[in-house]
C-alpha positions in Angstrom: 39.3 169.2 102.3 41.2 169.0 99.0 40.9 166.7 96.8 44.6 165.6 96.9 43.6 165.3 100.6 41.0 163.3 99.9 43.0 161.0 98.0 45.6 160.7 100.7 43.3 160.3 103.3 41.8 156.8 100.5 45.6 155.7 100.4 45.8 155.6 104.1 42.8 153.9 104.8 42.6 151.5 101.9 43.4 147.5 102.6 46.6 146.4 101.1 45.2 142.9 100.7 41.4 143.7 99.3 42.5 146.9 97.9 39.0 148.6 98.6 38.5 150.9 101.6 38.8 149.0 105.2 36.0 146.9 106.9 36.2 146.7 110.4 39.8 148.1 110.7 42.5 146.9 113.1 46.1 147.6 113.4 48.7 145.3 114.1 51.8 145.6 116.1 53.9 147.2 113.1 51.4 149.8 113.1 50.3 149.1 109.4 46.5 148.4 109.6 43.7 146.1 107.4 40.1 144.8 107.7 39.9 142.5 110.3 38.5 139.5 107.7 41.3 140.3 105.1 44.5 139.5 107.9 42.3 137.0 109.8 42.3 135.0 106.4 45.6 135.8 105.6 47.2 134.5 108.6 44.8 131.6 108.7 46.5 130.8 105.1 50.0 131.4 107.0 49.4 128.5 109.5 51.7 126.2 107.9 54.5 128.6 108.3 53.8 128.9 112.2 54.4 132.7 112.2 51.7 135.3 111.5 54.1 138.3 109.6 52.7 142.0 108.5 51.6 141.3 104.3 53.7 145.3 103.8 56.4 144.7 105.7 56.6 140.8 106.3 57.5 141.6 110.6 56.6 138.0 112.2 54.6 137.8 115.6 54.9 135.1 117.6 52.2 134.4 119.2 49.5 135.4 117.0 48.3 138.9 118.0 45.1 140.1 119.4 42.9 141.3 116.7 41.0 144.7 118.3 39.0 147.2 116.3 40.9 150.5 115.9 38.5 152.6 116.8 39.8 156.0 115.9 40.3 154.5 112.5 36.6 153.0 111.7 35.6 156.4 113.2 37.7 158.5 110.6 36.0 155.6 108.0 32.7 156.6 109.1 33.2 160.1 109.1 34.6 160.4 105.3 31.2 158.3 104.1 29.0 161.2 105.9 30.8 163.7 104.1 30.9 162.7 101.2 34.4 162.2 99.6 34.4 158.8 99.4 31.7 158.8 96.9 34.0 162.0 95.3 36.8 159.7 94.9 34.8 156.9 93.3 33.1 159.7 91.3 36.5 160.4 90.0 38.1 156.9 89.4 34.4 156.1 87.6 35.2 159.0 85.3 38.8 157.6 84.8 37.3 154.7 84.2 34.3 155.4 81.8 37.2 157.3 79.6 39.4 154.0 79.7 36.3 152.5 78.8 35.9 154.6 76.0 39.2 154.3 74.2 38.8 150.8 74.9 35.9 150.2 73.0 37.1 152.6 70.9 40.0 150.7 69.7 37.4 147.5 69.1 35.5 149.4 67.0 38.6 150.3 65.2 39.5 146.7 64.7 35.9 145.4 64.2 35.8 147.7 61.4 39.3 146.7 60.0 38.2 142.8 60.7 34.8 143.6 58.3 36.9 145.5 55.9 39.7 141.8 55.6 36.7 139.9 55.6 35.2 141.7 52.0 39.0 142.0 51.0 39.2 138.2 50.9 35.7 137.7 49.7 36.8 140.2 47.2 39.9 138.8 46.0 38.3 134.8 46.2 35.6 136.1 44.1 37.8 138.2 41.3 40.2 135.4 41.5 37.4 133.0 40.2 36.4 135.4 37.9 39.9 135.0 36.7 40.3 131.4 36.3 37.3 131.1 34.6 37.7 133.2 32.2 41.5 132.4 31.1 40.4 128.7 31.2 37.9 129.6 29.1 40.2 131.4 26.9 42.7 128.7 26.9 40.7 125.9 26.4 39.3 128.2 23.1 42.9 128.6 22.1 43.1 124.6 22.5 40.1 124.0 20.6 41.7 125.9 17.7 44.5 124.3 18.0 43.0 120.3 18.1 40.5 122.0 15.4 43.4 123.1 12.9 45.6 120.2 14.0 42.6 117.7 12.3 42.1 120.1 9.9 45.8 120.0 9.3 45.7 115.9 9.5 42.9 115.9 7.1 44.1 117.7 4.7 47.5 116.0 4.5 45.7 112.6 3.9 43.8 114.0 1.6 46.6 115.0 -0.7 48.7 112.2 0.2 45.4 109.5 -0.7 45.0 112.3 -4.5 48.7 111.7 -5.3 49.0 108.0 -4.1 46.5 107.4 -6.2 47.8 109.2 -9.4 51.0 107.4 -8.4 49.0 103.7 -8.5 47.1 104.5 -11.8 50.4 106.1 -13.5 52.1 103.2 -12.1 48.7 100.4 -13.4 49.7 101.7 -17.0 53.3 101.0 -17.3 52.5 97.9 -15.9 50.2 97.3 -18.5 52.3 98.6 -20.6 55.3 96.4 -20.1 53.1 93.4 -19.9 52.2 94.2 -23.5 55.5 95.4 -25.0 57.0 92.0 -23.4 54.2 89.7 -24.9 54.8 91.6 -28.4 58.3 91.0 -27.9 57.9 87.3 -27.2 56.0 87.2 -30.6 58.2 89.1 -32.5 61.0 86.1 -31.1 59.0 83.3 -32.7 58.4 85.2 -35.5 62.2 85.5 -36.2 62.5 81.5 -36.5 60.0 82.0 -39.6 62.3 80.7 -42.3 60.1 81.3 -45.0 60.7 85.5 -45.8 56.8 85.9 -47.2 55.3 84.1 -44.5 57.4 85.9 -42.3 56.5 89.5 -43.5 52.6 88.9 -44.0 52.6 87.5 -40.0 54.4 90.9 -39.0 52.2 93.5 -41.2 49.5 91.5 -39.9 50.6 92.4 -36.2 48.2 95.3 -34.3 50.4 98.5 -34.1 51.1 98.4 -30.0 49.6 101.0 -27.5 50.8 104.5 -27.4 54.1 105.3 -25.2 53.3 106.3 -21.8 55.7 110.2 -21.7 57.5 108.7 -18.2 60.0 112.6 -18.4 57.6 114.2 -15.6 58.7 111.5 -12.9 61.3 113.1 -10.6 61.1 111.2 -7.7 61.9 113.4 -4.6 62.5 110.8 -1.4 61.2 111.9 1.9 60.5 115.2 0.2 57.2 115.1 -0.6 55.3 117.0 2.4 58.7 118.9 3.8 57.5 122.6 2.6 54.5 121.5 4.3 56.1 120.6 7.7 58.6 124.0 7.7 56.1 125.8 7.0 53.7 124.6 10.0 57.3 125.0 12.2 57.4 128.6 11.0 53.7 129.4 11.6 53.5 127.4 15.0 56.9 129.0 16.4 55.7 132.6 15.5 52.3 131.1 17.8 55.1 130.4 20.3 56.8 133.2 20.8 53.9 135.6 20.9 51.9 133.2 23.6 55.7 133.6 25.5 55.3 137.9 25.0 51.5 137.6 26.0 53.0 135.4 29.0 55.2 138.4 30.1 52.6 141.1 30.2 49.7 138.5 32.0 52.5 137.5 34.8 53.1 141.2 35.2 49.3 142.0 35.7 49.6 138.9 38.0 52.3 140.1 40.1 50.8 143.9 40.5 47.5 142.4 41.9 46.9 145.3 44.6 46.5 143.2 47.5 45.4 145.2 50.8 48.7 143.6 52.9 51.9 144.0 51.3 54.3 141.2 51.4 57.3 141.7 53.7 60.3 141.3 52.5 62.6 138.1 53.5 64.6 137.9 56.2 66.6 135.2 56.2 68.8 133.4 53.2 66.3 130.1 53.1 63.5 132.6 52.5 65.4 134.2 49.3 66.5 130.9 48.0 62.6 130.3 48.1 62.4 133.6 45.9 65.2 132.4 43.3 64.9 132.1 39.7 67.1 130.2 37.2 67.7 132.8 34.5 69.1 131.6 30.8 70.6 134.5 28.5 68.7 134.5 24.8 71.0 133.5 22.5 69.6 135.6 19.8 70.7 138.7 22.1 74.5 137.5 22.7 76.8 139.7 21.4 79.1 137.1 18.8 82.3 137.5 21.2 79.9 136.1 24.6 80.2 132.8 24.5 77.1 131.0 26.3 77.4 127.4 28.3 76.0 126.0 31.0 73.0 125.8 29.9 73.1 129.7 28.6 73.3 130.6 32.4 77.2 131.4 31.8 78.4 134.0 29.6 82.2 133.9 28.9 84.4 137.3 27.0 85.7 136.1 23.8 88.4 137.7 21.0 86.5 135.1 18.7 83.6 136.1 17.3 80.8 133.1 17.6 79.0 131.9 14.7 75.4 133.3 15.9 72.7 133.7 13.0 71.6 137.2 12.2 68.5 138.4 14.7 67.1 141.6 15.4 67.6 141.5 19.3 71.0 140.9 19.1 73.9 143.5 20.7 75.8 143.9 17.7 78.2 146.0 18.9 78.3 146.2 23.1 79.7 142.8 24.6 76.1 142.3 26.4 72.8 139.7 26.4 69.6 139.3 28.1 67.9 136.9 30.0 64.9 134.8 28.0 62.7 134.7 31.2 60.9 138.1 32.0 61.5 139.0 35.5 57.7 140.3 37.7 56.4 139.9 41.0 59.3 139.2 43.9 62.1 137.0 43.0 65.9 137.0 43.8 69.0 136.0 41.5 72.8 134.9 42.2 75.7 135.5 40.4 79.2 134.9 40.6 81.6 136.9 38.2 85.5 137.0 37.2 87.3 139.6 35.8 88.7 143.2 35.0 84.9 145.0 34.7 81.7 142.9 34.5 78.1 144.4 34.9 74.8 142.7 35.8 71.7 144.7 34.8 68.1 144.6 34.7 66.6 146.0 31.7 63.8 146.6 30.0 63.1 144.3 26.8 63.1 147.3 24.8 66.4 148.6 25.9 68.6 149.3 22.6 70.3 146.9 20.6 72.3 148.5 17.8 75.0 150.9 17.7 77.9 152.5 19.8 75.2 154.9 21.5 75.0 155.3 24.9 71.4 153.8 25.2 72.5 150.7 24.0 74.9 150.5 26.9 73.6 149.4 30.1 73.0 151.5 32.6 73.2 154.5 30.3 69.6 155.1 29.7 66.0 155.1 31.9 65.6 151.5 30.9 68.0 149.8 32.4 69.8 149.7 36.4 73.1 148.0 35.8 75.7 147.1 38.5 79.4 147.6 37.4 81.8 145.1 39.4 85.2 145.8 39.2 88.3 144.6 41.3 88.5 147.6 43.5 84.8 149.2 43.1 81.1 148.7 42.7 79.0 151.0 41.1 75.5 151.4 39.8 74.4 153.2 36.5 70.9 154.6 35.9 70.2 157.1 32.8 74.3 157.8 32.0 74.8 158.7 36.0 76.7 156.5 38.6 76.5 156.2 42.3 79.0 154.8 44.3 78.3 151.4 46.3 79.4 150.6 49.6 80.1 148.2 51.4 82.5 145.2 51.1 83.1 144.0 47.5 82.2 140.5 46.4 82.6 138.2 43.5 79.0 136.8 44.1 75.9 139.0 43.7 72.7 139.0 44.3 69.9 141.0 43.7 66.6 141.0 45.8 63.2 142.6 43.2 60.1 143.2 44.2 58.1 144.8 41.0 55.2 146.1 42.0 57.2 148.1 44.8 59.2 149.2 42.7 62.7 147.6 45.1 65.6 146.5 44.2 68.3 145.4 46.6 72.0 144.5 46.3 73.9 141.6 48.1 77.4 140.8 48.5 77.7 137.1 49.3 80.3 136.2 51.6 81.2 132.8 53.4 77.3 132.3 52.9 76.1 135.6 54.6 74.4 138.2 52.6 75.4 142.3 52.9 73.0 144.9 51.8 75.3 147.4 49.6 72.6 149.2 48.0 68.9 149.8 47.3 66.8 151.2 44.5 62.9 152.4 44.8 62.0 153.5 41.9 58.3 152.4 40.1 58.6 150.0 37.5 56.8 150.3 33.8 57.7 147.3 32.2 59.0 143.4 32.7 62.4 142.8 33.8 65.0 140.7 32.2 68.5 139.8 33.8 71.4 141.4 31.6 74.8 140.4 31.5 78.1 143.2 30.4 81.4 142.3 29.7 84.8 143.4 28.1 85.8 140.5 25.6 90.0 141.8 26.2 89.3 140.3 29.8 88.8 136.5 29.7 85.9 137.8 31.8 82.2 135.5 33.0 79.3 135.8 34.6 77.5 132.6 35.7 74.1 132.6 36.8 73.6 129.8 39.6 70.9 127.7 40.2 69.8 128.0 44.2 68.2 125.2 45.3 70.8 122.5 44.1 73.0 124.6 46.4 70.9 124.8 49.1 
């Protein structure tokens, strides 16, 4: 016999109730047959239904029929375990089974292994995260320590000077004093000497008068009020603000080693328009980037086209001649920024901090060299310029933007925001080399702005 016979032959003479071969088979009246203690129990569970029915084909009998042993069928049983195929069958389904088995455990030793390796990960990362935070606050509170040490030193030595030349102004001060109390005492002698009527008497008393102290020189006193110690405190401003900005620049390069952390999971990117609000920054443009016809307000988050040139100091980030400015805050890790815009032809970029300033060439321009991605918005067209070359956007045209980055992966992702909703019109992957900073384009013939809004107060 086959083994596809054999297999039959199990089918046929397995219990539909137990599911194993039968015990003790008997067939009811619908011809479909089971072990005699798997329908016995069945119907016994049925009594409340008052009908005994076939389990396969649900046929009631009323009354209850006879159970008898078909004995054809226990003979056909007993014949099939001297033969052997029973045990051929459950040889088989054993095999089937030991290789289900096998994947099985297979597939947990797969995720054991991957459960180990999460378990170091995060043992990893909670110890070099420690590591870390020790050592910056270490570093910082040495940098605070300077700080408090020069501060006193600072304090100090101010008192110092102002106790030398308080007291040089006392003793300078003690002397004319003294001074005046002696020329006023001479001068109340020389006014009863005057009444001396007799002209001998009177001119022996004055050559007999002590010649009077020598003149204090008073030309060197030039007071100067409230501008004693003023070089002093510019020149601490100058020092402290050069301190300033380069703890901001060291800020930019740690929060971008922060962000690019290789973490074993990536972090997915959001879904839904609560989960970017959560991601939003509030950018402010530099001033001392703004081209003199942008005109900044709100804070610096809005940038209005101008004819009239604004009265900006001289700075070496500043556009001097394309109508552009940049953000102040560097732009790492994931974060996600909202714009609304007005105009002829705007563009919002993301650029490199050492994107060009100066001159009519193109890498100045946004969007015309490798360090910058800028998206031109324009009444009837979106495009987006990368190294002089521009790619078409689709999708429906907006006058609020966002923009979705993820640094370390290297994404960017445009939104047009309408009625709420946000449209994906375009993606960049690209790897990034450098911080980010929002940048801001506009023609100053246009009575064009770009404002910058702040999220969560609309949320």
């Amino acid at each position: 016999m086959s083994q596809k016979g054999a297999q039959l032959d199990l089918d046929s003479i397995s219990c539909s109730i137990c599911l194993d071969v039968m015990k003790d088979p008997v067939t009811i009246p619908c011809g479909h047959s089971y072990c005699m203690g798997c329908i016995k129990n069945y119907w016994d569970g049925e009594k409340q239904n008052k009908k005994e029915s076939c389990p396969q084909c649900r046929k009631a009998f009323t009354p209850r029929p006879d159970l008898v042993k078909d004995t054809m069928l226990a003979f056909l049983l007993e014949r099939l375990k001297k033969t052997g195929l029973l045990d051929v069958e459950r040889t088989e389904t054993q095999k089937e089974l030991e290789v289900s088995r096998l994947n099985i455990q297979k597939r947990i030793q797969d995720r054991e292994k991957y459960v180990k390796l999460l378990e170091e990960e995060e043992k990893a990362i909670n110890c070099s995260a420690n590591k870390a935070v020790e050592h910056s606050e270490e570093k910082y509170t040495e940098l605070l320590t300077a700080m408090v040490t020069m501060r006193s030193i600072m304090k100090e030595r101010i008192r110092v000077q102002q106790e030398t030349e308080g007291n040089q102004v006392r003793a300078f001060q003690k002397k004319l004093e003294k001074e005046i109390s002696e020329l006023k005492s001479r001068d109340a002698e020389l006014k009863k000497l005057s009444q001396e009527e007799d002209l001998n008497q009177l001119q022996q008393i004055y050559d007999s008068l002590p010649p009077l102290s020598g003149s204090t020189d008073t030309s060197s006193i030039k007071p100067r009020p409230l501008g004693y110690f003023e070089e002093v405190t510019a020149s601490v401003t100058k020092d402290l603000n050069k301190l300033l900005d380069i703890v901001k620049e060291g800020w930019s390069g740690i929060a971008l080693a922060l962000s690019e952390v290789d973490m074993l999971l990536p972090k997915p990117e959001p879904r839904s328009r609560a989960e970017f609000i959560q991601l939003s920054r509030v950018i402010t443009l530099d001033p001392n980037t703004a081209n003199r016809r942008l005109l900044l307000s709100e804070g610096n988050r809005k940038a209005t086209a101008t004819e009239r040139q604004q009265m900006y100091f001289r700075h070496p980030d500043r556009f001097d001649v394309h109508t552009q400015a940049l953000s102040g805050e560097a732009l790492t890790g994931r974060c996600y920024l909202e714009m609304e815009w007005k105009g002829l032809q705007v563009c919002f970029s993301l650029a490199y901090k050492s994107n060009e300033r100066k001159g009519h060439q193109d890498p100045a321009a946004f969007g015309h060299s490798d360090k910058s991605w800028s998206l031109h918005c324009g009444t009837i067209y979106f495009a987006l310029w990368h190294k002089g070359e521009s790619t078409a956007v689709s999708g429906p045209l907006s006058s609020r933007i966002g923009v979705y980055l993820d640094h370390s992966a290297g994404v960017l992702i445009y939104y047009s925001i309408i009625d709420g909703k946000m449209i994906p019109v375009h993606k960049v992957q690209t790897a990034f080399t450098e911080p980010l900073y929002a940048g801001v384009g506009l023609h100053y013939a246009s009575a064009e702005y770009i404002e910058f809004i702040k999220l969560h107060e609309v949320l």
